[in-house]
N, C-alpha and C positions, 0 to 999 in steps of 0.2 A: 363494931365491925359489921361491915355486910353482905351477907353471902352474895353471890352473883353467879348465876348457870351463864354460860353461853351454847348457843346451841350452830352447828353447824363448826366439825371441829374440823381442824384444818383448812377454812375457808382463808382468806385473804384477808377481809374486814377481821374476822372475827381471832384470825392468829396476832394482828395487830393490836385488839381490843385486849385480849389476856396480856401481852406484853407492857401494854401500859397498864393498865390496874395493876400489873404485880408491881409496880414501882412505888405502888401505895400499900405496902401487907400491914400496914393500922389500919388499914381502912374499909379494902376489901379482900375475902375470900373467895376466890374464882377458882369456875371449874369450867371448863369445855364438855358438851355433851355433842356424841354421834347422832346423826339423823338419817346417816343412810347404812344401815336403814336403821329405823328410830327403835328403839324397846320401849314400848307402855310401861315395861315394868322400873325403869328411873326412878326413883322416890324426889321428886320435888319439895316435900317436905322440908320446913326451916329454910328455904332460898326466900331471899326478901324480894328479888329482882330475876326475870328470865331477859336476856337479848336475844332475840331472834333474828339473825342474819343467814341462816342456813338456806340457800334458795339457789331455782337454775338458771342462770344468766348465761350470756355470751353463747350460745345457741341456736346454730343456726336453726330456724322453723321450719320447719317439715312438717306431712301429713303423721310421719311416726311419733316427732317430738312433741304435741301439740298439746298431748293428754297428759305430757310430764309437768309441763309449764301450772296444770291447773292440781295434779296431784301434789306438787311439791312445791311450789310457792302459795298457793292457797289453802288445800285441803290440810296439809301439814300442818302449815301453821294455828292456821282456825283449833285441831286437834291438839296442839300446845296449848296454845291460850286455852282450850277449857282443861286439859289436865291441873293445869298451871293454877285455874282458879280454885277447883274442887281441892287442891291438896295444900289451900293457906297462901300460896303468893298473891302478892301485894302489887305488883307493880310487872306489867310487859312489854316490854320495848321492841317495837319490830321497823327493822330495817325494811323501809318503801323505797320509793324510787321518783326520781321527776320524769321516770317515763309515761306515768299515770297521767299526765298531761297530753301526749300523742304530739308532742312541740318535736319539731327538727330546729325552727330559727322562731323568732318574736320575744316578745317580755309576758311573764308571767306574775299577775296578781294574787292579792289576797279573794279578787273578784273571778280569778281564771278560775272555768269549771274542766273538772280532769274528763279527761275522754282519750281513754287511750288507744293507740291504730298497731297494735302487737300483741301478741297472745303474752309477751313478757311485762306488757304496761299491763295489759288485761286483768291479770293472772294479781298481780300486787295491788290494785287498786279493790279487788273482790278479796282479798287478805285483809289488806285492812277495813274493811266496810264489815266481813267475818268477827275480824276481833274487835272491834268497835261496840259492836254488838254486844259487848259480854262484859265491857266497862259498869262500874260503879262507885260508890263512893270506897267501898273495901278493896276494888282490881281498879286499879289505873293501869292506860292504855296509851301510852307514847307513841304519835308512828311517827319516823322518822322520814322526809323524800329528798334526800342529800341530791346535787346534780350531782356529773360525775365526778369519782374518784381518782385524784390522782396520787401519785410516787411511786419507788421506785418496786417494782414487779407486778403496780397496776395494773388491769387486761384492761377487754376492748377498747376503746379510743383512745388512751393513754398510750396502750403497748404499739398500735396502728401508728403516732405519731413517732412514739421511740423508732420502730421500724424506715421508718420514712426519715428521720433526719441522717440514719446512719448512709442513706442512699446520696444525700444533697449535701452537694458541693459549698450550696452558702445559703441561709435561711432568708426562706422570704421574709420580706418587710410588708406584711400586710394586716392591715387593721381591725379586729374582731373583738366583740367582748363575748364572752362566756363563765357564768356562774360555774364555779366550780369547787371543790374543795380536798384540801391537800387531808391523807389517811391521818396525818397526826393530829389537825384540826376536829376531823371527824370524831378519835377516837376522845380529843377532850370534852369536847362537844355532849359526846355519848358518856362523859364520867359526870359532868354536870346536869341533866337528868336524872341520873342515878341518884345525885344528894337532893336533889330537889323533886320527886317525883310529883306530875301532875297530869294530866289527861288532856290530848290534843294533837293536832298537827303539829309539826315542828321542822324548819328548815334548814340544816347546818350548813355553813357555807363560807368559803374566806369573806373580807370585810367586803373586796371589789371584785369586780368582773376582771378576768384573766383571758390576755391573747391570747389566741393560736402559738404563734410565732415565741413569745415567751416558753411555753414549754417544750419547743422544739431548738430556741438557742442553751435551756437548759439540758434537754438528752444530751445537745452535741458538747457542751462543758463535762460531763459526766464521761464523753469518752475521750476525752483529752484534748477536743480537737477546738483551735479558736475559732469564734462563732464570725461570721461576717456576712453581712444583711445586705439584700439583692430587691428590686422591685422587678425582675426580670420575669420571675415567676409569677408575678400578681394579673394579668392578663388570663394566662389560661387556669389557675387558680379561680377566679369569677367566672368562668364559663363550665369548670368542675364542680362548684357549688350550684351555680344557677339548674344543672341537668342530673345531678346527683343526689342521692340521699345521705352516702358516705359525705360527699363533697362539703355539704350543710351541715352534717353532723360535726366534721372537723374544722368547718373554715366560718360557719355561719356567725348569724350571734344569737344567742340564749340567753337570758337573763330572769332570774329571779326580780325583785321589784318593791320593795318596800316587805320583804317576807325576812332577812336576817334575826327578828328577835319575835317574830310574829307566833304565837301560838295559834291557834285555827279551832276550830271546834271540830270532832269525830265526826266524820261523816257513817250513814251505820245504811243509809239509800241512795238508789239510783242506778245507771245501765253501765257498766264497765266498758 
């Protein structure tokens, strides 16, 4: 059996991560750890495996928030990972992001170089290049850059389109791919690391790129209502995305690229 810390208790990811592992109690023993605020004094001790999901998203950026982005998605973690090493774990998994790309729309390669244009892509790309740093043959270093997450009490762009189908009378019919991946996906994803630990990038993701419009005729199945598809809306839809960031974040297309089973090498340099 394998112990398992999670850190960042009550997050979203990570409420979801404990609920599935307990489904395996042969297999593993989990525990949720607080991080806000963290105690040094946690004995890590006998954990075979940390996930580090604990981080501040969905944020809007401000001059006030700017210094939390690098306190608590970077500084923190970096400060995990060496407790984590010094006291015998073996293995740390930290949740990254496809924000480290700085992508609103295009395809992203095994050859795409991350450059991110937010202090929240920022912030996770100088996290993981932090714990990257601390890998070795005894601390293996998993980062994880899932795109987004979807289901059901998902935030940003997930809960945006939830909001938005309850307002629309009939879902547009309009065509986009975007890499994404559904929380159950991710959390098996993130169980199969655990059995196999090895050091690297790593991209979880369903098999295919997912519409727009798919997960907005799924919110509206969810609230009882039958879905029925319009191109009526597809007009000012492309003139929303063309002059938008929101627009492109929700309507554009995204894509991962030959990265589904790709491990990647740690990156540990370079300018965030």
């Amino acid at each position: 059996m394998k112990r398992i810390l999670i850190t960042g208790k009550g997050s979203y990811i990570g409420t979801h991560l404990l609920q599935y592992l307990e489904t395996f109690p042969e297999d593993y023993a989990v525990t949720e750890v607080p991080t806000q605020p963290f105690d040094d004094a946690v004995d890590f001790h006998g954990a075979d495996a940390i996930v580090h999901v604990a981080a501040i998203v969905h944020r809007k950026e401000t001059k006030e928030t700017l210094p939390m982005y690098d306190a608590v998605n970077r500084a923190l973690a970096v400060r995990i990972a060496e407790k984590a090493k010094r006291e015998g774990v073996r293995h740390f998994v930290l949740l990254s992001s496809m924000s480290v790309y700085g992508m609103d729309t295009g395809v992203i390669t095994r050859d795409t170089v991350p450059h991110p244009n937010t202090a929240y892509g920022r912030s996770k790309l100088a996290a993981e290049r932090g714990v990257a740093a601390l890998a070795d043959d005894g601390f293996r270093v998993t980062v994880l850059r899932p795109p987004t997450v979807y289901g059901p009490g998902a935030k940003g762009n997930p809960a945006r389109l939830f909001r938005l189908s309850r307002r629309l009378p009939f879902c547009p019919d309009l065509e986009n791919r975007r890499s994404m991946v559904s929380i159950d996906t991710l959390c098996e994803r993130i169980g199969s690391y655990l059995d196999a630990p090895r050091s690297g990038v790593v991209f979880p993701q369903e098999p295919a790129p997912i519409a727009t419009k798919t997960l907005l005729a799924e919110a509206m199945r969810a609230q009882g209502r039958r879905v029925q598809y319009t191109k009526l809306f597809n007009p000012a839809i492309r003139v929303f995305r063309a002059c938008s960031r929101v627009g492109r974040k929700a309507f554009g297309d995204l894509v991962y690229e030959g990265l589904a089973d790709a491990v990647l090498p740690l990156e540990t340099e370079g300018t965030p």
